[in-house]
C-alpha positions in Angstrom: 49.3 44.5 -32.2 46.4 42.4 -30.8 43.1 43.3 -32.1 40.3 44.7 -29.0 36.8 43.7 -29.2 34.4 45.5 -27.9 30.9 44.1 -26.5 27.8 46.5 -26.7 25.3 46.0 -25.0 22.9 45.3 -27.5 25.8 42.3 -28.3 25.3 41.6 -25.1 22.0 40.7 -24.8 21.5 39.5 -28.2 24.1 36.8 -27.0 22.1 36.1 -23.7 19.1 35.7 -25.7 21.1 32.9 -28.2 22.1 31.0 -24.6 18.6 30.9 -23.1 16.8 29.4 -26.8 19.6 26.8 -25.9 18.7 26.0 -22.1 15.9 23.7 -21.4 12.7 25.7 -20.3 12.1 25.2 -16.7 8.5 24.6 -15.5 6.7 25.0 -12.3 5.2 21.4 -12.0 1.7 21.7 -10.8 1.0 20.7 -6.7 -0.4 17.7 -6.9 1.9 15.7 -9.3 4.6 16.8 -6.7 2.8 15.8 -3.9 1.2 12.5 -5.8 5.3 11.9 -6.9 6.7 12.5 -3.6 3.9 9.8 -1.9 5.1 7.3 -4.8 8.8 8.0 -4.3 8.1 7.1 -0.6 6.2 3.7 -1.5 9.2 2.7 -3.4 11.5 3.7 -0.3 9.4 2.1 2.2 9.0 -1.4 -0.4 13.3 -2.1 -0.5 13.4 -0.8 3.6 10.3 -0.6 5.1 9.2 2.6 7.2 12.5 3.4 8.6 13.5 4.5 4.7 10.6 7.0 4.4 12.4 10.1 4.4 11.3 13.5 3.3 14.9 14.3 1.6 15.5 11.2 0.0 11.8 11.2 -1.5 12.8 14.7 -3.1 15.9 13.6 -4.9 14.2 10.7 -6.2 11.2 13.5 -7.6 14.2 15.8 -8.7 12.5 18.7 -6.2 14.4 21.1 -3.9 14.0 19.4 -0.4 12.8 22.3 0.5 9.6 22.0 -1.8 8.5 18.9 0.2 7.1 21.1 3.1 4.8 22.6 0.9 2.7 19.4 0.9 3.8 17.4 4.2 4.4 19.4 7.3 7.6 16.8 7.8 8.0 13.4 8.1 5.5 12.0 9.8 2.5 13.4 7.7 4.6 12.1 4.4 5.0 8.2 6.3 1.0 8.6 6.7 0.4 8.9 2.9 2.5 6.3 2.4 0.8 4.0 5.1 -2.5 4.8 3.4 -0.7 3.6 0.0 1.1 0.9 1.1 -2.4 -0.9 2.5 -4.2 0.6 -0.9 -1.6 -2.0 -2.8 -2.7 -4.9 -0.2 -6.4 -3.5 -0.7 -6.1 -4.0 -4.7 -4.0 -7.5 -4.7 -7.1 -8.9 -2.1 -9.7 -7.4 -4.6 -8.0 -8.8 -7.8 -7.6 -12.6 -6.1 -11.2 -11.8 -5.1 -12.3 -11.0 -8.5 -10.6 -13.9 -10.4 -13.0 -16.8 -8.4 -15.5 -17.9 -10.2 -19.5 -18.4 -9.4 -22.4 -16.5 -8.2 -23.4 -14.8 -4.7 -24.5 -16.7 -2.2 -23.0 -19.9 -4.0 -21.7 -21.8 -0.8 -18.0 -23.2 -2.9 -17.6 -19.7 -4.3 -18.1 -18.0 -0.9 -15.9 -20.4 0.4 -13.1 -19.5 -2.0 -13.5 -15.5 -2.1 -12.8 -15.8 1.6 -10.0 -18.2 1.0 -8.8 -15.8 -1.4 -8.4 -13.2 0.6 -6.1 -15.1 3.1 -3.8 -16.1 0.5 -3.1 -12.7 -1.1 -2.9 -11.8 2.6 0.3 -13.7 3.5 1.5 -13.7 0.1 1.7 -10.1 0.3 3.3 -9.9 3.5 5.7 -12.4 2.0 6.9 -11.0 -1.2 6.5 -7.1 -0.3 7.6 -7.1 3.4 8.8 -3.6 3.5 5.3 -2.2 2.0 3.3 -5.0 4.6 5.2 -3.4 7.3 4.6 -0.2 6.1 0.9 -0.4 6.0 0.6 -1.1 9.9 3.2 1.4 10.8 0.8 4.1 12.4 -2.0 2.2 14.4 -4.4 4.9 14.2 -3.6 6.0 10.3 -6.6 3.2 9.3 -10.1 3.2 10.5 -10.3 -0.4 12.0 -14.2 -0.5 13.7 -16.9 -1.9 12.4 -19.0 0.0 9.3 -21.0 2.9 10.1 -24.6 1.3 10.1 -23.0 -2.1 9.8 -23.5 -1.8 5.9 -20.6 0.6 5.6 -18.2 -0.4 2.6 -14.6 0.6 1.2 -11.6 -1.3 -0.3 -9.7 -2.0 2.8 -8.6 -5.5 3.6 -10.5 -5.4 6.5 -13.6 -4.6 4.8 -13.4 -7.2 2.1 -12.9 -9.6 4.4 -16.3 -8.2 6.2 -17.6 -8.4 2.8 -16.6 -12.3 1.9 -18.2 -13.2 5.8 -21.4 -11.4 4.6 -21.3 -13.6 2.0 -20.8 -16.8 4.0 -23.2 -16.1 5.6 -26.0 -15.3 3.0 -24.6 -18.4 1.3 -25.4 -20.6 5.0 -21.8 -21.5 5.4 -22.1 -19.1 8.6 -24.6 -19.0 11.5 -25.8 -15.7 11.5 -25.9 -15.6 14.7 -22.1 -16.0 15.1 -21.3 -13.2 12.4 -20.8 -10.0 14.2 -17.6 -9.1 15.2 -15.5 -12.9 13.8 -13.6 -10.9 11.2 -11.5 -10.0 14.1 -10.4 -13.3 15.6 -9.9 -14.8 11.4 -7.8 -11.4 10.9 -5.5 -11.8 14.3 -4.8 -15.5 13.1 -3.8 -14.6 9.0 -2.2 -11.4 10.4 -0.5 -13.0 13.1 1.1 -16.1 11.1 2.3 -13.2 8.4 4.2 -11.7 11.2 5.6 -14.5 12.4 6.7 -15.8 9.5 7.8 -12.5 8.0 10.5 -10.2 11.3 9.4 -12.9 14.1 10.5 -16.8 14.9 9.3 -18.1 12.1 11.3 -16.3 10.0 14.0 -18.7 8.8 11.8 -21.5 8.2 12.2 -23.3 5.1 9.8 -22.1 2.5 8.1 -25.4 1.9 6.7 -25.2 6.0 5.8 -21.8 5.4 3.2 -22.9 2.8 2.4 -25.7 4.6 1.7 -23.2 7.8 -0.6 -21.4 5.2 -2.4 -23.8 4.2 -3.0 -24.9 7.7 -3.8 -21.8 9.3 -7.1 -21.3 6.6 -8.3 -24.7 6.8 -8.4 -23.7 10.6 -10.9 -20.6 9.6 -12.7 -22.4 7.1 -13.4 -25.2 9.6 -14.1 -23.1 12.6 -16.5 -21.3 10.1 -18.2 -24.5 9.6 
């Protein structure tokens, strides 16, 4: 005859308790490292496919979150692009800074002014070039960036914009750049680096053989640096 084994309860929980010691311990991760993971899982979605791949549910599985979760920091979609906008240009921000940073010689020094603003330009397009999904990214929403001048005129941050601002300041302390001809050229030097690094990155100048893209580089800051002269 088959033996019957009977389960008490106290058996019963004594062998729930011996499960759970196994189980990994689930935590509530605190707000904003979900938030701060879901805005990184975004940056990394919109650097392989640009804008179009910055989607709520996707960004969860990568942070291992319910989607569900996701709405308790982004009211949808659009709010969680616009952190990742603001990111995107924050990368751009800190390249420009860092190519800024490695030039050597004093304020106000004409050669060094020259370079810093040369600098700039270079991490510019070479951003757009090597991160095209994150450079697209950046100028996704129009109005997600404040593009007017400074409050005051003295006004500083670490946008590209701003550095740039910062470098013509500098020119024209330094006597590279008529005063006189200083407000409001950051525009017009902007529209032609920005405008070669879209037409070299999505428009006609796509497919162009990576030795004329250089060259068209190189070309369009000696056209600033001259027209600064």
């Amino acid at each position: 005859m088959d033996t019957v084994h009977f389960c008490y309860p106290a058996d019963v929980a004594t062998s729930r308790s011996a499960q759970e010691a196994h189980q990994p311990e689930r935590r509530r991760r605190p707000r904003g490292v979900v938030r701060d993971g879901l805005v990184a899982a975004g940056l990394e979605l919109a650097r392989t496919g640009g804008p179009d791949a910055v989607v709520l549910r996707e960004a969860t599985r990568i942070v291992g979150v319910v989607p569900n979760a996701a709405y308790r920091h982004f009211a949808g979609r659009d709010e969680l692009l616009a952190a990742v906008c603001t990111a995107a240009m924050g990368e751009l921000a800190d390249r420009m800074a860092a190519a800024v940073a490695r030039v050597r010689g004093r304020y106000g020094d004409a050669g060094a002014a020259r370079r810093r603003l040369r600098a700039i330009g270079i991490e510019y397009l070479r951003f757009a070039h090597e991160e095209p999904g994150l450079f697209a990214t950046a100028f996704a929403l129009p109005q997600q960036h404040a593009y007017g001048a400074p409050a005051g005129g003295t006004g500083r941050d670490r946008s590209p914009l701003d550095q740039l601002r910062s470098a013509l300041d500098e020119l024209a302390d330094a006597g590279v750049l008529d005063p006189q001809r200083r407000d409001g050229i950051e525009y017009p030097i902007w529209a032609a680096v920005h405008g070669l690094a879209v037409l070299a990155g999505q428009g006609p100048l796509r497919d162009v053989p990576e030795a004329t893209r250089q060259r068209l580089d190189e070309l369009t800051l000696d056209f600033i640096d001259e027209a600064l002269a």
